[in-house]
Steps between C-alpha positions, in 0.01 A plus 500: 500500500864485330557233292750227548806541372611103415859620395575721813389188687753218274737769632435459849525115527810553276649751789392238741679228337778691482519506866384837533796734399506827696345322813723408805198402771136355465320803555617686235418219253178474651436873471657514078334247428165636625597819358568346179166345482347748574648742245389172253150540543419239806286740747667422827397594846705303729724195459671268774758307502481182774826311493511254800840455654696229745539711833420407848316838588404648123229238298579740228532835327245721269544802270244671449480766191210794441526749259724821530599318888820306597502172576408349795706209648317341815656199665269288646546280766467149551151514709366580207439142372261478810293775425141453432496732263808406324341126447190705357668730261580385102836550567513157719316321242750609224811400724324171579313389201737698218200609298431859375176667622311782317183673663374768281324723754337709198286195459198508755464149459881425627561295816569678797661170653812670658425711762788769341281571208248714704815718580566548126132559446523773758829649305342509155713218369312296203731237420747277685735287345702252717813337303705198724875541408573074469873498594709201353541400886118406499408808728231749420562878496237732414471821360110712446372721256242771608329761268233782548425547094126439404406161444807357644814330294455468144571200331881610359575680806461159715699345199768765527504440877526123468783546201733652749421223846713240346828730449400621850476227647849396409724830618295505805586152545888551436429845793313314745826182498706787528309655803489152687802418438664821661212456793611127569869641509387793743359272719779248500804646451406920563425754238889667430571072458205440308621797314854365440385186364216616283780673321721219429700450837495152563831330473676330782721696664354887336542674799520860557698621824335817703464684808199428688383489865454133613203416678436111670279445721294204657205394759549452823474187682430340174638162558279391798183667332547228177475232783160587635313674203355316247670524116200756392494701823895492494495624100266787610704617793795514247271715218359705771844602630661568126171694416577727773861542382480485072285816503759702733782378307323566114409861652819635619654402077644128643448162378432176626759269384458168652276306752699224728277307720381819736810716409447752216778695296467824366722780358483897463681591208758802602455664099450798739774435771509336798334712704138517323505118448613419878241746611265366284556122640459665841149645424400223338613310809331674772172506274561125480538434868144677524320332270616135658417645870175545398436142332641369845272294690641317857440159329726592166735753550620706207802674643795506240880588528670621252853525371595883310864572336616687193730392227575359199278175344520277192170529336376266238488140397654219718421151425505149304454502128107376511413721832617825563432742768481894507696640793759681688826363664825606667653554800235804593226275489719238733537797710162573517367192601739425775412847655114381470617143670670676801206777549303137568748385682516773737121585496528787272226630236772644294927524445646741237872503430673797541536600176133474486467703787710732387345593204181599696395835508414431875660430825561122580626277798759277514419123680868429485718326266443103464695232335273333195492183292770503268690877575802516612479773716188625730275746358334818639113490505273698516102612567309830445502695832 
């Protein structure tokens, strides 16, 4: 067996401390720094990396590192917590409790008490080390050791691995704000936002003008379903009906921009032209249609209309001085959401202006020109043929 090396390992808490220079993403840390260790005499046959994370759908994420292999990244999602044999496995005792576990399999007379040990038995593992990451929040991370060298551990190579947890535990700590941070903002505000602000966009009035197609839609007969469903069944007709329309919209390369009430805005950056992001906004909105006639029940109709023009919106920051939101204005968007008020007017699923229309690579129909909310002159509109 290769001896420790205690200096090689001073260096690796050192590089740690440092933040890691050379690294740009948690798996690569996680693999150098097995690497590293390894190279310093710690036999090492797999180590993972559990870092729980604030998400609705993803409880949190794992890298995973074996020898001469990349690393693995698995997301796991939030149904996890419920699993039996989650609750049974020494990872939920380190997240709960925040103590360390060590079961040297090389000793006959070591407890089998988690039913995952008999899968390391079976794998020729003889030692498993299980170090909780304590995060100055008060949550519990984890990260666990494995070897396959006779008799397990040695005493300095379990010293070498705990001399490195605490530096660990602090850059995965500074990652894992990052990462929820910039999931929180995806969620609320869309990822090219989230992006903007994670890198220093957030003053009042930073706006950034583009080209985009405008999409706003809304439910249907809305207004007299809030007077007979009750607040829960009325708050799942609404998440129901934006499920069916977020995925379409993320899909085709747009983002979600705002939720009003039952209406939803969206845009389709042009970076490409006009013509891929309008037919883009049209795929995504026949895709969209779909997906709410098949949640559609005769007791809770989910039949949307929807509002599609092209042109030019202010993007950014618009707010008071204490509350800011993340959003696009401008007389497109205006636009845009009179055409999807007269297409419920009239009975419509859908109105495009013309120069929406127009930049279709397919045929269209006119329904006339009509006189809207706060134009001076009617406008033609239009509907795909």
């Amino acid at each position: 067996m290769t001896a420790l090396d205690s200096a090689k390992i001073h260096e690796i808490a050192h590089w740690l401390i440092e933040g890691a220079p050379g690294t740009s993403r948690p798996e690569k840390i996680v693999s150098e720094t097995c690497e590293r260790m390894a190279a310093a005499g710690v036999p090492l046959k797999r180590v993972a990396l559990f870092v729980r994370t604030l998400h609705p759908n993803i409880v949190g994420v794992s890298y995973i590192w074996r020898p001469g292999k990349p690393v693995e990244v698995f997301r796991a999602p939030r149904t996890l917590i419920d699993d039996p044999d989650y609750l049974r496995s020494p990872l939920w005792y380190a997240f709960e409790k925040g103590k360390g576990i060590r079961r040297r399999l090389a000793d006959p007379d070591c407890p089998r008490d988690f039913p995952i040990l008999a899968d390391f038995d079976a794998e020729g593992v003889t030692d498993y080390v299980v170090s909780p990451l304590r995060y100055l929040s008060g949550e519990n991370h984890v990260v666990t050791w494995t070897t396959s060298a006779p008799g397990g551990f040695t005493d300095d190579a379990v010293a070498g691995i705990e001399s490195v947890v605490a530096p660990l535990t602090r850059l995965s700590e500074v990652y894992t704000l990052r990462r929820t941070a910039a999931n929180l903002l995806n969620l609320y505000v869309g990822h090219h936002a989230g992006e903007r602000i994670l890198k220093g966009q957030i003053s009042r009035g930073d706006t950034t003008t583009l080209e985009a197609a405008i999409w706003v839609s809304d439910l249907r007969g809305f207004t007299p379903l809030s007077e007979i469903l009750a607040p829960g069944e009325l708050i799942g007709l609404l998440n129901a009906t934006f499920g069916a329309q977020v995925p379409a919209i993320e899909k085709h390369g747009g983002e979600v921009m705002k939720f009003m009430g039952d209406s939803l805005l969206a845009i389709f950056p042009a970076s490409s032209g006009p013509e891929a992001a309008c037919g883009s906004a049209l795929a995504a909105a026949e895709e969209a249609y779909a997906a709410c006639a098949a949640l559609e029940t005769i007791d809770t109709p989910t039949r949307i209309g929807l509002g599609l023009h092209v042109g030019k919106v202010s993007y950014g920051n618009i707010g008071g001085e204490t509350r800011l939101d993340f959003t696009c204005i401008g007389p497109a968007v205006n636009l845009t959401s009179r055409l999807q008020g007269l297409a419920a007017t009239e009975g419509w699923p859908m109105a495009m202006s013309e120069a929406f229309a127009a930049a279709l690579p397919r045929t269209t129909r006119s329904l006339g020109r009509y006189q809207l909310k706060g134009l001076a002159e009617p406008v033609p509109v239009f509907a795909p043929s």
